[in-house]
N, C-alpha and C positions, 0 to 999 in steps of 0.2 A: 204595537204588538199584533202579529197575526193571529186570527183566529182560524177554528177549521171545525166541520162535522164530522162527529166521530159515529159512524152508524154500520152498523152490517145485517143487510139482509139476505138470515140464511133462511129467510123463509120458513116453512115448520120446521125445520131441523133446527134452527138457531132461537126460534122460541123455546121451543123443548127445552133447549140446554143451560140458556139465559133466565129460568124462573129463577125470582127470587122474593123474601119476604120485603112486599111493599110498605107497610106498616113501622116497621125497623127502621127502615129511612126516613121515612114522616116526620119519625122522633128527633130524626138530625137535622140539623139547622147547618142549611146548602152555603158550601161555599166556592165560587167561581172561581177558574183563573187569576181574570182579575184582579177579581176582589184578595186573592190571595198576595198578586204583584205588588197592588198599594199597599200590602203590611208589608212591605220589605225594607222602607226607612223606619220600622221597629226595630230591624234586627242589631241585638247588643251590638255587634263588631262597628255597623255604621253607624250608630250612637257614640260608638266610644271615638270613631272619627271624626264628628259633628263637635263633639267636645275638644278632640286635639286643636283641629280647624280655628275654635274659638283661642285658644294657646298661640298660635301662630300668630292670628290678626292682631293680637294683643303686643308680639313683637317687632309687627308692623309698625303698630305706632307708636311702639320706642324707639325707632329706629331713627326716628322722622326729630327727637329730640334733640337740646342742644345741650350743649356741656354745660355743668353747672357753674359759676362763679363763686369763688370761696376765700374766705379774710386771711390775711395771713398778719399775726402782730410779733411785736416783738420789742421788749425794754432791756434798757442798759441800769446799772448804778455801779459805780466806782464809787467809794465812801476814803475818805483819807484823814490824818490830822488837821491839814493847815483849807483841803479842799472837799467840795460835794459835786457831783456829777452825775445826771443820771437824763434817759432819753427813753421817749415812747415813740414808736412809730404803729401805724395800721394802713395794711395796702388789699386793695381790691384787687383781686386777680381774675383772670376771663379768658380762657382760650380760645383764638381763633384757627377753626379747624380749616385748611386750606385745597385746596385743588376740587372744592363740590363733594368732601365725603360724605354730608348728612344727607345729603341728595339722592349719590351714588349709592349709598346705604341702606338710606329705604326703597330706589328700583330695586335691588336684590330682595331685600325684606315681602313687598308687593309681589314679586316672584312667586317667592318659596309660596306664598301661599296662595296664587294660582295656579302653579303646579300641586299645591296639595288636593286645590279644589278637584282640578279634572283628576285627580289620582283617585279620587273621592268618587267621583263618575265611571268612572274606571271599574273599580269595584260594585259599585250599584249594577254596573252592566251585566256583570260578571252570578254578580246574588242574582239577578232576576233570571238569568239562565239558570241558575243551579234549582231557586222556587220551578221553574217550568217543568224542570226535569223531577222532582222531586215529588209535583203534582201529577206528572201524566205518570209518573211509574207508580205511586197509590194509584192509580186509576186502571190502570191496565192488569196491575195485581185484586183490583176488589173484579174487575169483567170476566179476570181469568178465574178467580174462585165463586165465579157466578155461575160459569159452562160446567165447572167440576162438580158443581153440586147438581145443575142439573142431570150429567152427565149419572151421578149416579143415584138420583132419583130415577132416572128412566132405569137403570137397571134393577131399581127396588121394585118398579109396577111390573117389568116384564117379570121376575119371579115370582110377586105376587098372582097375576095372571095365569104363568104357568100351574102355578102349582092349584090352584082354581079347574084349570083345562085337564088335568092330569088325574083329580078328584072327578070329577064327571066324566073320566071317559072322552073324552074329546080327543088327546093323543097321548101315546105311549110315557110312559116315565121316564122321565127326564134326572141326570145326575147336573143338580146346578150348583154344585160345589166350587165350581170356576167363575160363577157368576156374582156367588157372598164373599170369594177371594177378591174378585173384581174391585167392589164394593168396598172394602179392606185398604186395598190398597191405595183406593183414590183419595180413601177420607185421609192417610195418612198425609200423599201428598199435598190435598186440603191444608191439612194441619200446617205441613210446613210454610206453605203459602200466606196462611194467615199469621207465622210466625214474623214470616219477613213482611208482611203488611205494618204490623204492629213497627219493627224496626225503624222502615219506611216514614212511619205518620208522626214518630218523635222526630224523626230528622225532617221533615217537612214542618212541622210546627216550630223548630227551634230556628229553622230557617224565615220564617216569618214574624217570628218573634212572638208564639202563642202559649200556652202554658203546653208543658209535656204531654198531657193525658186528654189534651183535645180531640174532640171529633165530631168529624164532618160527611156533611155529604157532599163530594164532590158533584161539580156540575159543570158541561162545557156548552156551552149556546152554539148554534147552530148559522156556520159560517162560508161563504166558500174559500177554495181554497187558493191562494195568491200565487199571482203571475210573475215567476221567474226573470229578475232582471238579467240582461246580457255580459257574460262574464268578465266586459274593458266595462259596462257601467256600472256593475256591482263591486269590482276595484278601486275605481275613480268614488263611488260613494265612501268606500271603507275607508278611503286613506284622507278622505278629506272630515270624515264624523269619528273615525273612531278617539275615544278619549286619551286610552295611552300613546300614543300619536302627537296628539296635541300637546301632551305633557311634556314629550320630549320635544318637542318645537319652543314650547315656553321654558324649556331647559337650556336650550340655547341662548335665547335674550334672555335669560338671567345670568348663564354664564357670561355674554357679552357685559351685561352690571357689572359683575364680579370683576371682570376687568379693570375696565374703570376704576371703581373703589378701589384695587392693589395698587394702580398705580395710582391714583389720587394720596393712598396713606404711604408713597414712599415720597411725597412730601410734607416734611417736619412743620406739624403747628406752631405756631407763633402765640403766647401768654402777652396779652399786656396788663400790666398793674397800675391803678391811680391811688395814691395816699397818701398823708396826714404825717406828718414829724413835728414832735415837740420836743428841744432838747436842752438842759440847763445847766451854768456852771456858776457854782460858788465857792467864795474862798473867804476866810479870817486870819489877818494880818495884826499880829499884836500891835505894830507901829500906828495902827488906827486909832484914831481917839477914839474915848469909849461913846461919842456920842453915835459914830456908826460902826458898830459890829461887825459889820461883813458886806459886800457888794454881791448878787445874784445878777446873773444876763440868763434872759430865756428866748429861743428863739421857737418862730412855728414857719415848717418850710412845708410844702407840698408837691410830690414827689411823683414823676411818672416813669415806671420801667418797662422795658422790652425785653421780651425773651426770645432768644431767635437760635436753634438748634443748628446745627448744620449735619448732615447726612454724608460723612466724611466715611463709615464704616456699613452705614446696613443703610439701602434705598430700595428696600424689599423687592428687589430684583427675583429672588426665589418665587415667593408668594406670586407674581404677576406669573414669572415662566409656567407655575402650575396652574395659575388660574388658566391660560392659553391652554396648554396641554388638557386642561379637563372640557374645554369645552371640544376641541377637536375629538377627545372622547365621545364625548356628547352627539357628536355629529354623525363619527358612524356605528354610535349606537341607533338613532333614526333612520340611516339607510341599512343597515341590519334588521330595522322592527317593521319599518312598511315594505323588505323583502317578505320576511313571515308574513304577514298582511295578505300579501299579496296571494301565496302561497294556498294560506289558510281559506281565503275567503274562494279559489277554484276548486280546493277540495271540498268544502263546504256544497258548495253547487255542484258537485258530482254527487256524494252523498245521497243530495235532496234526487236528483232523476236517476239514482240505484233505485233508492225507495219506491220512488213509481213504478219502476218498471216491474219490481217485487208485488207489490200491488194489482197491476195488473195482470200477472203470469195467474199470482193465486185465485186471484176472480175470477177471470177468464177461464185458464184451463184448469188448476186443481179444484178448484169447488162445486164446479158443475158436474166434476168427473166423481166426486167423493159422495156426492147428493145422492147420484142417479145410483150407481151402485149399491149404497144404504136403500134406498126406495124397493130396489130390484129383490134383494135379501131379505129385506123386511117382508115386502108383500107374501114371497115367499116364505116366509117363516109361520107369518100368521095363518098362510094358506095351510099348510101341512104339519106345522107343529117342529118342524125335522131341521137341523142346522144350526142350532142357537150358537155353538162356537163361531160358524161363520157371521152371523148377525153379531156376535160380541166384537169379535174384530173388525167388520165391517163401521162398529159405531165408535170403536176406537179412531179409524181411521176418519171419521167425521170429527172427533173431538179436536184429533191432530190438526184438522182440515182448520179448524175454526180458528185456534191457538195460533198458527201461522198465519190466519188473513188479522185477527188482531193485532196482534205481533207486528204483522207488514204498514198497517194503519197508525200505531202507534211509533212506528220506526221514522217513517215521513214525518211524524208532528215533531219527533224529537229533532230530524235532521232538518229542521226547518226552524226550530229555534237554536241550535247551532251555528244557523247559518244567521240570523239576525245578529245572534252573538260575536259572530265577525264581520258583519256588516258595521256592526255599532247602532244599529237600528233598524226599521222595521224593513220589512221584505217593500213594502206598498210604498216608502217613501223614497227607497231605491229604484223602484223602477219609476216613478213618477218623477225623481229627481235628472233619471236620463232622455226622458221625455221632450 
């Protein structure tokens, strides 16, 4: 993950506006980037994948099992006047499953659940962009209601001031009624800003998996900012890292499994049985003397059967066609996702050098231009007392000045995890990987 310095020097103008209560933050216990990324196999949703994940592997190694063997019995008795008959048998039965299906059956099973994995990756990619985004927009909303407060602190001291200068005679009376509207106004914006600050920090915390009402002091360390890889070897990166990519390449050799195993099960298993017969006939003949009663024969045979189906009606002929059909699916749905890939990961890199060049128009030309003006006004103001509307607007237009070079600073760091977000990884690995 990229890192970057997040710094603007407006010189006095942007201290002035930037005060804020140090102490406050003291009290907060800082939390990084980072440190924020690594909470993000807390978050519920990829917990509750971790657990499916475990659900899967578990049908893996069913998969891999073999069919049970099971007793089958079964007795005769015929009972009569003159005769007795009666027979036990018990046979072991075992199916042999034929053409490699426990084989075929668990590559698909091993599949599904490396396609879940990177689908799993996939997502993690996906959360750690959304933590980033979620982090720099609290961040940029607490800088923005840092300039707003300064902002109208400075206009609390120049009223104070005036009205000071105005009591001694120093300069004429001044109507500052447009200056405590000023003041008014900005606290409301204020207000609204810390409304969606708050918004913000529950969804930033729920995305890290923190309790609702946490709070932090954000903190970004001090980074430079990385070298743009070239837009055939920021492609060539993407489409060889990114997860769902890979997911549907592993959806391929699984649909190739899936294959297999349909046509593997459109040949009929084979049962064979080993067992045991014991079967017995008696009879009582009055013409016997009575020194023998009756003659019994019992015989014990042991028995082996075969069970051989024939596939005269269904050779799951359908099944195979659609397993073919789904993977040809499958096929251009990956020349459909590394087109977007493709797509996504040039416009990503246009993005990122708008931003700069945003960056630079506002440094370069509007902030110098907005500084000097303020400077020019103000000296003037303090000199003669006379113009405070022009000094009011003039500092407006500094505030403006600041909120856009922010703005432009914060737009880059966003378009730049964007751009890793389609990369599949970090900006530094892509361009080092084209190297």
């Amino acid at each position: 993950m990229f890192k970057m310095k997040v710094t603007h020097s407006f010189h006095t103008l942007f201290l002035m506006l930037c005060f804020f209560a140090v102490s406050s933050l003291q009290a907060q216990e800082t939390l990084t980037l980072q440190e924020s990324l690594a909470q993000a196999k807390a978050n519920p949703r990829y917990q509750a994948r971790l657990q499916f994940a475990e659900s899967l592997q578990g049908k893996a190694i069913q998969a891999g099992k073999r069919p049970n063997p099971y007793l089958e019995t079964q007795g005769e008795f015929v009972p009569s006047d003159v005769s007795e008959e009666h027979s036990l048998s018990l046979v072991l039965w075992q199916k042999w499953e034929r053409g490699g299906k426990r084989k075929f059956r668990t590559e698909v099973a091993q599949s599904e659940v490396k396609q879940f994995t990177l689908e799993s990756e996939d997502f993690l990619r996906s959360l750690t962009a959304e933590i980033s985004f979620a982090y720099i927009n609290l961040l940029q909303l607490e800088k923005q209601i840092e300039i707003l407060e300064g902002y109208s602190q400075r206009i609390g001291q120049l009223i104070k001031v005036d009205e000071i200068r105005v009591s001694e005679g120093e300069i004429a009376a001044l109507n500052l009624d447009y200056l405590r509207s000023e003041v008014l106004l900005f606290g409301a914006r204020k207000d609204q800003m810390e409304s969606e600050l708050k918004r913000s920090r529950y969804r930033f915390n729920e995305l890290v998996g923190l309790p609702a009402d946490s709070s932090h002091r954000l903190q970004v360390d001090e980074f430079p900012r990385p070298a743009l890889p070239a837009p055939q070897q920021a492609i060539a990166y993407a489409l060889s890292n990114r997860p769902d990519l890979k997911r549907l390449r592993e959806a391929i050799s699984g649909a190739d499994g899936r294959i297999r195993l349909e046509r593997a099960l459109g040949k009929q298993d084979w049962s064979l049985g080993l067992g045991y017969k014991r079967a017995r006939d008696g009879f009582d003949d009055i013409r016997l003397t009575p020194l023998s009663h009756g003659l019994t024969d019992t015989d014990h045979l042991m028995e082996v059967k075969l069970t051989i189906p024939f596939a005269v009606w269904d050779n799951n002929a359908g099944n195979i066609a659609a397993a073919i059909g789904a993977r040809k699916a499958t096929e251009r749905d990956l020349e459909a996702a590394e087109s977007r890939v493709r797509r996504e990961v040039l416009y990503a890199l246009e993005q990122v050098r708008i931003s700069q060049r945003q960056i630079e128009t506002y440094q370069k030309n509007l902030r110098p231009q907005v500084e000097d003006r303020f400077r020019r006004i103000e000296a003037s103001y303090q000199l003669t007392g006379q113009g405070h509307l022009d000094w009011l607007q003039s500092l407006r237009d500094a505030v403006d000045a600041s909120m856009n070079v922010l703005g432009s600073d914060f737009q880059l760091w966003k378009s730049l995890v964007q751009l890793e977000r389609e990369l599949g990884g970090s900006i530094e690995e892509a361009t080092r990987a084209g190297s």
